[in-house]
N, C-alpha and C positions, 0 to 999 in steps of 0.2 A: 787839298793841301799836300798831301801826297804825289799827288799825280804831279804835280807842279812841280813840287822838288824834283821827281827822276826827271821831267822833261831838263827843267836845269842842268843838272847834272848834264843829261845827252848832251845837247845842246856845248853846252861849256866845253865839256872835255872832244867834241867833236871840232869845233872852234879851235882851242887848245893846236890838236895834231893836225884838222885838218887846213887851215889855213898856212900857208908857207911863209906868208908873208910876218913879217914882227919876230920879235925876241921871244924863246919859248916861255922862258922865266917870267917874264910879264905875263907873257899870255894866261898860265897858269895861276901865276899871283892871284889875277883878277877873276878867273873863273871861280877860285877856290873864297875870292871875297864876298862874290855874288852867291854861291851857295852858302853859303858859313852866316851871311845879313840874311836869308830867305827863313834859316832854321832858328836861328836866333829870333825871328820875329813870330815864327811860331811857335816854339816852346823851348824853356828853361832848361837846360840840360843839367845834369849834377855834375857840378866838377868842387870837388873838396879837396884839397889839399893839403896834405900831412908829409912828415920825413920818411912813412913808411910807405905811400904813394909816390911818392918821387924816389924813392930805391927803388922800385918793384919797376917803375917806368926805365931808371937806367939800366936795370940788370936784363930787364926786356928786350929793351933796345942793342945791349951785346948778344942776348942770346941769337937773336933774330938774325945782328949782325954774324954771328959764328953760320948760321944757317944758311945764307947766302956765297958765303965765304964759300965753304963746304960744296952748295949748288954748283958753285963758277967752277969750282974745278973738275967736277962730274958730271957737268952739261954738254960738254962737245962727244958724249958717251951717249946720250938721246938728241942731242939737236948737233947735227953736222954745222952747221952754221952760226952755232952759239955765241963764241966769240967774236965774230961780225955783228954780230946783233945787238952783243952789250957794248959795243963800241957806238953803234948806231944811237944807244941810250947817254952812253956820255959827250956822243955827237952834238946833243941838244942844247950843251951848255958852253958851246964853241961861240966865243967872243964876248961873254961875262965873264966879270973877276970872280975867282971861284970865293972871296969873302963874302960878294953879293948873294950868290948862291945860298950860302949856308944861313945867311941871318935870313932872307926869306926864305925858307923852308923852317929854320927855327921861333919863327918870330911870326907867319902867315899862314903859310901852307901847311907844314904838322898839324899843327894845334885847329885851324881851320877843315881841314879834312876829317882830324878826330869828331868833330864836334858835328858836321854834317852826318858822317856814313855809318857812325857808330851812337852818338848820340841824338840824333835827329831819325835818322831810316832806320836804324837797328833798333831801336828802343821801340818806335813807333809799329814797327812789322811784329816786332816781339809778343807786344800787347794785345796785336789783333788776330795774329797765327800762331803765338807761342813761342816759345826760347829758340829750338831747333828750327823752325819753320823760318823765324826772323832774321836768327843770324844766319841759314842759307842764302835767303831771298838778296838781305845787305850784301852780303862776300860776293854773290855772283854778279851783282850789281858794279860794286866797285872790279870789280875784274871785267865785266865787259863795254863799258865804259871807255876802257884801255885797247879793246878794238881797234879804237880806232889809229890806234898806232900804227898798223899793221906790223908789228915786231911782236912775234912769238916770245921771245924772252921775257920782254917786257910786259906781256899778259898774264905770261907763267907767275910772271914774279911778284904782280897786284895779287892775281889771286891767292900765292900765299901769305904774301904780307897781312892782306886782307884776312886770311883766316885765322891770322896770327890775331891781330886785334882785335876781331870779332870775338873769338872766343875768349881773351882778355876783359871784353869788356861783358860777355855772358857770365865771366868769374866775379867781376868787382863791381858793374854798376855803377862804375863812377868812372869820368873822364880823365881826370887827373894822371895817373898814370897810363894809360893812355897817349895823353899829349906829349908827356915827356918822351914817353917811346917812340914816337913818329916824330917828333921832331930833330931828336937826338938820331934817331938813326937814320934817318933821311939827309939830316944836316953831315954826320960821318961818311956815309956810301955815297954820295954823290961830289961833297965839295971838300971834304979833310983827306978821308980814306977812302979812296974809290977802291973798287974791286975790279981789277981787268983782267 
C-alpha cells in the first residue's frame, strides 16, 4: 500500500516535469488525481470542518505566503540564480489563463495534495515510525519528488512548504485546514499574487 503510493507519486511527478511535451497544469491536475483516488481508496482521512479550521487555514496560508515573500527577496543572497529560477517556475504556467490556474489548484491540486502527502503518507509513516520519524519521512518525500524539476528554488521551496504543512498537520490531525491552506496559497503565489 505504501510502496505503491510513493512509486505513484515518483512516477507522477516525474511525468509531471519530466515529459516536455503537454500543458504543465494538466499534467499535474491528473498526477495529483491519480494519487489523491489511490489514497482515498485506501484510507479515510479526517477532514472536519469548522469556522475555526478554515481561519487557521487562511491565516496559514498568509503566514506562509509572508514567508515566501520574505524568501524571494533574500534568495539572490544564497542562490546567484534565484530569480532566473523563480521565473523558470512561473515559466510553467506560460499559455494558461491565470483563472484556470487558480481554480485547479484551488479546487484539485491543494486539497488533493493535502489529502495524499499529509493525510495519506504522513498519517500513515506517523503510526508505523512516530510523529517525528513520519513527518520527516513525508516532507522529504514531498520535496524530492520535486527533483525532478531540476530547479533548485523550486525544491527549496516544496520542502519548506512541505514542512510548513507537515508540522500543521502533526498540530491538528485534521485536514481541513490544511486544504485551505494549500489551496489558498498555492491559488495566491501562483495565479492572483505571484511573487517575482
Amino acid at each position: 500500500m505504501l510502496t505503491g503510493a510513493v512509486l505513484l507519486a515518483v512516477i507522477g511527478w516525474a511525468f509531471t516535469f519530466g515529459l516536455p511535451a503537454g500543458n504543465f497544469w494538466v499534467k499535474i491536475g491528473c498526477t495529483v488525481a491519480v494519487i489523491t483516488g489511490y489514497a482515498l481508496a485506501c484510507r479515510r482521512p479526517r477532514i472536519k470542518f469548522s469556522i475555526r479550521e478554515v481561519l487557521l487555514g487562511v491565516a496559514s496560508a498568509a503566514v506562509l505566503y509572508g514567508v515566501f515573500w520574505v524568501g524571494n527577496a533574500l534568495s539572490p543572497y544564497v542562490v546567484p540564480e534565484a530569480h532566473a529560477q523563480v521565473k523558470g517556475i512561473y515559466g510553467l504556467g506560460e499559455g494558461t489563463h491565470r483563472v484556470w490556474i487558480a481554480l485547479l489548484l484551488l479546487f484539485v491540486t491543494g486539497p488533493g495534495e493535502e489529502i495524499f502527502w499529509r493525510g495519506f503518507l504522513q498519517e500513515a509513516w506517523m503510526r508505523k515510525w512516530g510523529r517525528w520519524r513520519g513527518f520527516w519521512a513525508a516532507t522529504a518525500l514531498y520535496g524530492g519528488v520535486h527533483l525532478f524539476s531540476m530547479n533548485p528554488m523550486l525544491i527549496g521551496a516544496a520542502c519548506v512548504a512541505g514542512a510548513f504543512w507537515g508540522l500543521q498537520y502533526l498540530w491538528r490531525r485534521n485536514l481541513a485546514s490544511l486544504i485551505v491552506s494549500h489551496a489558498l496559497w498555492s491559488a495566491v503565489i501562483f495565479a492572483l499574487l505571484p511573487i517575482r
